[in-house]
PyMOL commands that place a pseudoatom at each C-alpha (Angstrom):
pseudoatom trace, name=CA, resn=UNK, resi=1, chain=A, elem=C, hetatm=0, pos=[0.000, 0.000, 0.000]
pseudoatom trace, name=CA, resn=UNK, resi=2, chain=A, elem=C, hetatm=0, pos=[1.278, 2.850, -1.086]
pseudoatom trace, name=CA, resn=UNK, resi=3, chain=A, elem=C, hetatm=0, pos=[1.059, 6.422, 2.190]
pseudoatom trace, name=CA, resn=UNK, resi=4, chain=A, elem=C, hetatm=0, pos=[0.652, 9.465, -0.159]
pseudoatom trace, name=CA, resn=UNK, resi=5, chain=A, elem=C, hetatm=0, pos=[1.113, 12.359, 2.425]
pseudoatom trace, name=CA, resn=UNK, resi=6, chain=A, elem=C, hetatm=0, pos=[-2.139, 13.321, 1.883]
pseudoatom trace, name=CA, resn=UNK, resi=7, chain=A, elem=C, hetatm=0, pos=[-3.358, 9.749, 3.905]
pseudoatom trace, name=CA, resn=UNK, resi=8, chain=A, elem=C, hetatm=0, pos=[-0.147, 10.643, 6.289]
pseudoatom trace, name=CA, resn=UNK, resi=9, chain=A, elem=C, hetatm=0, pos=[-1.815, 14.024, 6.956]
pseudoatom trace, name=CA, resn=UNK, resi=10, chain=A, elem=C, hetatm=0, pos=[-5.049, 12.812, 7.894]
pseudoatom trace, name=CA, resn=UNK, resi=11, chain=A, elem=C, hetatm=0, pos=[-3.908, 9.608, 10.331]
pseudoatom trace, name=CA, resn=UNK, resi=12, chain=A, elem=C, hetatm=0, pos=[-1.773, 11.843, 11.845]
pseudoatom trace, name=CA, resn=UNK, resi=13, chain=A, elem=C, hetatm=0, pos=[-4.126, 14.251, 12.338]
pseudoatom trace, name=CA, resn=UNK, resi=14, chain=A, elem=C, hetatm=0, pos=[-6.806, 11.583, 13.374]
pseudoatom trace, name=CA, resn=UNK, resi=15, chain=A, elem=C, hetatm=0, pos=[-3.726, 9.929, 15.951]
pseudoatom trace, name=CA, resn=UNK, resi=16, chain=A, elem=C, hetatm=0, pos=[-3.468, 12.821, 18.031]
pseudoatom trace, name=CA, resn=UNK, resi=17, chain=A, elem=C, hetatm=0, pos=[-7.479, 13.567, 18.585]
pseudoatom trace, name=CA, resn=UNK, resi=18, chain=A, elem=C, hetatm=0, pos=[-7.601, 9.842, 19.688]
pseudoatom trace, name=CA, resn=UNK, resi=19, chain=A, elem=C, hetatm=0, pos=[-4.626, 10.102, 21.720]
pseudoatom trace, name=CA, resn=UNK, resi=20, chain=A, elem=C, hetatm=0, pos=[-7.202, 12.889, 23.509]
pseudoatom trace, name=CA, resn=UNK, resi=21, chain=A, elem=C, hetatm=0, pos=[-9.449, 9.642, 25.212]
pseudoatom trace, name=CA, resn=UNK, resi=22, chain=A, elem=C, hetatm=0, pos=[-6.743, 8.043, 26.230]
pseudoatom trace, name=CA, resn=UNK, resi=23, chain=A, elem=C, hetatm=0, pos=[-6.465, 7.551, 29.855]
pseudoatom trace, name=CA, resn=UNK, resi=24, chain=A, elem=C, hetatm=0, pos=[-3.719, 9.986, 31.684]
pseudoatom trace, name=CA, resn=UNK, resi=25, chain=A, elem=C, hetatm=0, pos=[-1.737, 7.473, 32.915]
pseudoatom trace, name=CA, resn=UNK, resi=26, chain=A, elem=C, hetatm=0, pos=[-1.176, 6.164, 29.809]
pseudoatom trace, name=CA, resn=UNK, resi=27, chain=A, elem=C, hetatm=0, pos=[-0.497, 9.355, 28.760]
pseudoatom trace, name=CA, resn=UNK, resi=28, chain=A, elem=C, hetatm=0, pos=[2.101, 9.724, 31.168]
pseudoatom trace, name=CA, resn=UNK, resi=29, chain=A, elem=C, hetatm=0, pos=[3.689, 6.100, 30.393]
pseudoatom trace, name=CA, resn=UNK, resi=30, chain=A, elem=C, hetatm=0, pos=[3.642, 7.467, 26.697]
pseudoatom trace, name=CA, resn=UNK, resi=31, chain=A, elem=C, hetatm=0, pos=[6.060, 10.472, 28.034]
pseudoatom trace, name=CA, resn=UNK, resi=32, chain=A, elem=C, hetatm=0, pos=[8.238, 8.183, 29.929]
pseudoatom trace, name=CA, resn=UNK, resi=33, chain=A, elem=C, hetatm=0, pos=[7.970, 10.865, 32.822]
pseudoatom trace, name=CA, resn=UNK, resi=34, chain=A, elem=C, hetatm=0, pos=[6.249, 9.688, 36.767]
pseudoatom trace, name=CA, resn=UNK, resi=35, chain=A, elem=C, hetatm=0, pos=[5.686, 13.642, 37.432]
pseudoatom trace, name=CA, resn=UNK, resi=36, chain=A, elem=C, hetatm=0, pos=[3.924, 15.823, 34.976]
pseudoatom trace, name=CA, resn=UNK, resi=37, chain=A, elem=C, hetatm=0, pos=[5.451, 18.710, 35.930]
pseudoatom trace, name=CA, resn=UNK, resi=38, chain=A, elem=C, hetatm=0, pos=[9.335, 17.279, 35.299]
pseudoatom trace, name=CA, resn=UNK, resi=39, chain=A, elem=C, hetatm=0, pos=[8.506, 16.011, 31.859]
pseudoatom trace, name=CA, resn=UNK, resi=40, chain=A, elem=C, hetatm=0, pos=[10.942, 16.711, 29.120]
pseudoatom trace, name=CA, resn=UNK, resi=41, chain=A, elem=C, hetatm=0, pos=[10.163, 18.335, 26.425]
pseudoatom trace, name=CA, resn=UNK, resi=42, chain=A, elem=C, hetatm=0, pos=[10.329, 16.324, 23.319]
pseudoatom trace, name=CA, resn=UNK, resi=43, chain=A, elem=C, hetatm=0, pos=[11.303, 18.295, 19.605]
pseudoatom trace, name=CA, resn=UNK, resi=44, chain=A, elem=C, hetatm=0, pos=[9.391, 15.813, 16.749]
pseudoatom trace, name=CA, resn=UNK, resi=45, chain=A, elem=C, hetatm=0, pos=[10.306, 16.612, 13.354]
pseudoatom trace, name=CA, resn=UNK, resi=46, chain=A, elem=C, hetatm=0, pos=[8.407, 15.547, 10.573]
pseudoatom trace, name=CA, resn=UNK, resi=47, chain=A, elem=C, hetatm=0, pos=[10.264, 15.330, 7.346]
pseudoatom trace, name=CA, resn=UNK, resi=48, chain=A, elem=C, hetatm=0, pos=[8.717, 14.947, 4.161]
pseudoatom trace, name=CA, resn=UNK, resi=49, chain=A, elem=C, hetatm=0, pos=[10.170, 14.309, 0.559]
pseudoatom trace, name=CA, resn=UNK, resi=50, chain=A, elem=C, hetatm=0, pos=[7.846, 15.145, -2.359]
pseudoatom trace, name=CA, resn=UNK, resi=51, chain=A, elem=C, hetatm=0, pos=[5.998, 18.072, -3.335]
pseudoatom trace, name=CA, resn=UNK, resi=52, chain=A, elem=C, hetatm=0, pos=[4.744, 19.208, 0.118]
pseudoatom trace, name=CA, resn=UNK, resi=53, chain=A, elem=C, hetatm=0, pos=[4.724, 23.306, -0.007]
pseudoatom trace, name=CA, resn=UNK, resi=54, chain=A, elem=C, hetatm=0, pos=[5.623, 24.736, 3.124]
pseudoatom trace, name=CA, resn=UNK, resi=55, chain=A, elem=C, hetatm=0, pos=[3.807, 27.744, 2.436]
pseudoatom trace, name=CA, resn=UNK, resi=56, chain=A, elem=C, hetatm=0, pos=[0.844, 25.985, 1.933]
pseudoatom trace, name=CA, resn=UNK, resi=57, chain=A, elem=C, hetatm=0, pos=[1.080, 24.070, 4.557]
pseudoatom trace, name=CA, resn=UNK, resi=58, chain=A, elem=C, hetatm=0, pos=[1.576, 26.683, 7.614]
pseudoatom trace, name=CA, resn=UNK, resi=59, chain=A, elem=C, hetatm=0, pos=[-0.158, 29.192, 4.960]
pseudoatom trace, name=CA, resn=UNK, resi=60, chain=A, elem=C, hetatm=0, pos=[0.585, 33.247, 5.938]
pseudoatom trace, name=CA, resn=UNK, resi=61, chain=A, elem=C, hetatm=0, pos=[-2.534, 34.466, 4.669]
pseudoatom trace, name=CA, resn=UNK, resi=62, chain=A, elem=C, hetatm=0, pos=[-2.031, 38.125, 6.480]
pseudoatom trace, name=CA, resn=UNK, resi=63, chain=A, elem=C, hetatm=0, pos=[1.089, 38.720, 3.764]
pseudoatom trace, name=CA, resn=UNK, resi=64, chain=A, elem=C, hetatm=0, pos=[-0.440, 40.236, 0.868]
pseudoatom trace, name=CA, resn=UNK, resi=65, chain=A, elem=C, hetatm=0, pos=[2.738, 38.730, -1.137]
pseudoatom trace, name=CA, resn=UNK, resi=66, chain=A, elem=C, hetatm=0, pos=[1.296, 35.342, -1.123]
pseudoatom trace, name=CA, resn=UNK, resi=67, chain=A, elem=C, hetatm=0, pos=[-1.936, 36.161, -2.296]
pseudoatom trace, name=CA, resn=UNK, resi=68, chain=A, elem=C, hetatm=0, pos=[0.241, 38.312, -5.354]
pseudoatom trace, name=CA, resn=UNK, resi=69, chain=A, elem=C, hetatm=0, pos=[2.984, 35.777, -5.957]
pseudoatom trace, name=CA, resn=UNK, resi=70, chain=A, elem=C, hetatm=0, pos=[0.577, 32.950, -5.681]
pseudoatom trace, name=CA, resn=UNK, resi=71, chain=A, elem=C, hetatm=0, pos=[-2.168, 33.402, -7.574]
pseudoatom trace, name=CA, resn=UNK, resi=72, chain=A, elem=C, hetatm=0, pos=[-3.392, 30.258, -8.732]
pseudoatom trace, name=CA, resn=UNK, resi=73, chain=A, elem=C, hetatm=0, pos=[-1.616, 28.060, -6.317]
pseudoatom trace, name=CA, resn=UNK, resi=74, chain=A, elem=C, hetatm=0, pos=[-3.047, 29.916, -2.509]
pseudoatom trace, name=CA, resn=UNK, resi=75, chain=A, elem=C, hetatm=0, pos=[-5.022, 28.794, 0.265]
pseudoatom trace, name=CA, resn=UNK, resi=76, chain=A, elem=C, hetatm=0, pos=[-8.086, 30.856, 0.072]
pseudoatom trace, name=CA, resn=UNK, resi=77, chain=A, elem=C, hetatm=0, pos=[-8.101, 33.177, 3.289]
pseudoatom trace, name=CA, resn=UNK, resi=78, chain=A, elem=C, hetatm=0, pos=[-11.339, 32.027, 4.390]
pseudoatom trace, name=CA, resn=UNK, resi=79, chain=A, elem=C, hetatm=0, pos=[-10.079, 28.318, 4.240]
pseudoatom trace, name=CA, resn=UNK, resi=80, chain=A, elem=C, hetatm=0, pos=[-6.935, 28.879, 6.073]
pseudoatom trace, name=CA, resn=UNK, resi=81, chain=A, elem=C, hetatm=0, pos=[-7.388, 27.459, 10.170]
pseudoatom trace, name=CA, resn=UNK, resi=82, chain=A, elem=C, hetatm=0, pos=[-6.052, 30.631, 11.651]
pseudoatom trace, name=CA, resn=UNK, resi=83, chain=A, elem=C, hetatm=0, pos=[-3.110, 30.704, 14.440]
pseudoatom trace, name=CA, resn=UNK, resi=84, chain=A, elem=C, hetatm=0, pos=[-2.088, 33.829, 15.410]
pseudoatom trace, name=CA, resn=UNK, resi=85, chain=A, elem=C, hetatm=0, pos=[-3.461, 36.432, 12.768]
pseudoatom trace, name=CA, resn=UNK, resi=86, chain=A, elem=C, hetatm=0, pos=[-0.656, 35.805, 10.417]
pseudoatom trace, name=CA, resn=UNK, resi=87, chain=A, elem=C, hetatm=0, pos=[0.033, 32.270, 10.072]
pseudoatom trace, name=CA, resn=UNK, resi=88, chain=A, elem=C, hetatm=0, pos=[-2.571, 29.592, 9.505]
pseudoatom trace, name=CA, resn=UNK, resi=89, chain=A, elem=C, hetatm=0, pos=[-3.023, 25.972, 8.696]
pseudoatom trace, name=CA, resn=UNK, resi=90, chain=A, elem=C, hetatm=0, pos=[-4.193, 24.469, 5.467]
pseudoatom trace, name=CA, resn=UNK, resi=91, chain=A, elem=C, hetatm=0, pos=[-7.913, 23.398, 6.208]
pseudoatom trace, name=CA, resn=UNK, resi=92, chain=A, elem=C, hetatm=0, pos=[-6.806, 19.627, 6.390]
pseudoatom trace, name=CA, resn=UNK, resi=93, chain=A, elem=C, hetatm=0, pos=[-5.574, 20.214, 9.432]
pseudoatom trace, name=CA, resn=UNK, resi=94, chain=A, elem=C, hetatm=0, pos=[-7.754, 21.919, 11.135]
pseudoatom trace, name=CA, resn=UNK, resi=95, chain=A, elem=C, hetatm=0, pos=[-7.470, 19.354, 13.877]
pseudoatom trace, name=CA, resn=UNK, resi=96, chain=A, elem=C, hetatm=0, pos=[-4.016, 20.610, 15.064]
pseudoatom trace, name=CA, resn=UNK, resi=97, chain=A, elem=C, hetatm=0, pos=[-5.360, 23.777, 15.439]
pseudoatom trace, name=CA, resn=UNK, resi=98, chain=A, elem=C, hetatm=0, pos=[-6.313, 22.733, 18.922]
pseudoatom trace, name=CA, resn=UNK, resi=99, chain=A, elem=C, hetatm=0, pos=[-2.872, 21.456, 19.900]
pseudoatom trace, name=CA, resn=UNK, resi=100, chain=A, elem=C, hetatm=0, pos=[-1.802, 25.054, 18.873]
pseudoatom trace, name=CA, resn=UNK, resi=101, chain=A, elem=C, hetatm=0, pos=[-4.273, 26.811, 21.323]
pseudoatom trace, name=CA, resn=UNK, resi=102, chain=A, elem=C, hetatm=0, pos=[-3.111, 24.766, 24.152]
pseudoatom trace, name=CA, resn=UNK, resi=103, chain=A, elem=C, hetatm=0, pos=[0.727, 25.251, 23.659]
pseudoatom trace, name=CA, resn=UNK, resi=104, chain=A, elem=C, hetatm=0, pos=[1.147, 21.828, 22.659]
pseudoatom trace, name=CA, resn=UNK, resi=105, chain=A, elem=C, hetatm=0, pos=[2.062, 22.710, 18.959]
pseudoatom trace, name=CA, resn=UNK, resi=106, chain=A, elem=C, hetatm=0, pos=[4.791, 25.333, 17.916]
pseudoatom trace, name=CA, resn=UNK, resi=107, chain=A, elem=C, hetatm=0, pos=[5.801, 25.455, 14.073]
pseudoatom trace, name=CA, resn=UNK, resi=108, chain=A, elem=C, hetatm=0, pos=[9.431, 26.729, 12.717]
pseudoatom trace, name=CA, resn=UNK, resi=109, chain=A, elem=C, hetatm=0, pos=[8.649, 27.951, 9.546]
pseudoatom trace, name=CA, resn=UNK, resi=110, chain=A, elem=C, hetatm=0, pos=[11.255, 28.249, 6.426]
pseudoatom trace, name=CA, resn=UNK, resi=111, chain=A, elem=C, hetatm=0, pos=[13.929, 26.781, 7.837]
pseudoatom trace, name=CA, resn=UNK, resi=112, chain=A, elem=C, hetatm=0, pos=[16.711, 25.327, 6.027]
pseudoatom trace, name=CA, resn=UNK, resi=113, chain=A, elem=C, hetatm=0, pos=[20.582, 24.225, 6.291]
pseudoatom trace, name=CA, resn=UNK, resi=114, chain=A, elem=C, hetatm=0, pos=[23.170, 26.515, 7.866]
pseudoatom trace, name=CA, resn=UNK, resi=115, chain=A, elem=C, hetatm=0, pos=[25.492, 25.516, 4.210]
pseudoatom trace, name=CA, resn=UNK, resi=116, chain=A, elem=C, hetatm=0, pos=[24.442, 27.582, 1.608]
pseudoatom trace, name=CA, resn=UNK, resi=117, chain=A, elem=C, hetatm=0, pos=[23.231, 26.863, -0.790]
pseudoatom trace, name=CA, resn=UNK, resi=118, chain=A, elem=C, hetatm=0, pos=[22.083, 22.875, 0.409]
pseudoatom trace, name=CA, resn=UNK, resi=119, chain=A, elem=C, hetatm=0, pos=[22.985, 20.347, -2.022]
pseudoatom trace, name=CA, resn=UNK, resi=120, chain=A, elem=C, hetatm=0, pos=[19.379, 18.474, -2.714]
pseudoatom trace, name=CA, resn=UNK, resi=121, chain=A, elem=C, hetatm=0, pos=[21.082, 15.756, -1.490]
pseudoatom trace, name=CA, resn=UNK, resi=122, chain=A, elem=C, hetatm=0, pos=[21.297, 16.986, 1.937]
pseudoatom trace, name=CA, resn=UNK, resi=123, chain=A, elem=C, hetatm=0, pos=[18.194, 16.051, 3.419]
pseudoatom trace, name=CA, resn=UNK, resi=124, chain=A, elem=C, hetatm=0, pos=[18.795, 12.358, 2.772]
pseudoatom trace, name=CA, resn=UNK, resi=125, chain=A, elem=C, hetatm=0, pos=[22.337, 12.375, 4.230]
pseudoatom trace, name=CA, resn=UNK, resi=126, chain=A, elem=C, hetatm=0, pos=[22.432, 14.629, 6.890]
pseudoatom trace, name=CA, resn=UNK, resi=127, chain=A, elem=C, hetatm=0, pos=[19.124, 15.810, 8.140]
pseudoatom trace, name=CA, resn=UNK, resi=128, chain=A, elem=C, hetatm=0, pos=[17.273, 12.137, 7.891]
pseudoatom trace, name=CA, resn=UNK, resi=129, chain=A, elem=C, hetatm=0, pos=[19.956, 10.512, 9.942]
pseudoatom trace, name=CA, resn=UNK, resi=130, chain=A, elem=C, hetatm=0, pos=[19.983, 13.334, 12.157]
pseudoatom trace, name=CA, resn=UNK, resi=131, chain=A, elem=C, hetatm=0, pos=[24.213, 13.913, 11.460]
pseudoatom trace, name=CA, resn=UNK, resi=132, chain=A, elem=C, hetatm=0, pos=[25.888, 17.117, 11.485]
pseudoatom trace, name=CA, resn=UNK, resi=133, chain=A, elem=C, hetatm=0, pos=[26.087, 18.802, 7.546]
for i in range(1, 133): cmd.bond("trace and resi %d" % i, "trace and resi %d" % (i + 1))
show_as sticks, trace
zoom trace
């Protein structure tokens, strides 16, 4: 069976409202942490190879230069899941947008390699296998 990101997306996006009945202990197992309050923080980093568009993906519909340099390719504004009056989701995942309001979520946007300019090859060799460029 072949996971177009689309269907990644989505059961993604489905795992973490279902994770929201699960019991908090097994929440807390999850974590690895006994005590809430001394939980680490954990950085997950979801890389994807393909045509995903960043910038319609976490979508700044408040910059007028999207709209202009975009014109046929945009999230409408009324379709983008706001976050903070700037930045918003694509409406497929709307269902982050409450991970967002509850400090759960934060989202790095454009970032890229410190070596300029990247070879294309870099994400496979270095960023993947989490090595240093």
């Amino acid at each position: 069976m072949t996971i177009t990101r689309r269907i990644f997306l989505r059961n993604s996006a489905l795992a973490v409202v279902g994770t929201a009945a699960v019991p908090s202990f097994l929440t807390r197992a999850a974590f690895g942490a006994i005590d809430s309050s001394a939980r680490p923080k954990r950085l997950v980093v979801i890389f994807q190879r393909g045509a995903a568009d960043g910038l319609n993906i976490v979508v700044p519909h408040a910059d007028p230069q999207y709209y202009a340099m975009r014109p046929s390719i945009n999230i409408p504004r009324k379709s983008v899941i706001d976050l903070d009056g700037h930045f918003g989701l694509h409406p497929s995942l709307s269902s982050f947008q409450p991970l967002w309001r509850q400090g759960h979520l934060a989202i790095v946007h454009a970032v890229g390699s410190p070596t300029s300019p990247a070879p294309t090859s870099m994400p496979r060799t270095s960023w993947k296998p989490a090595r240093p460029a």
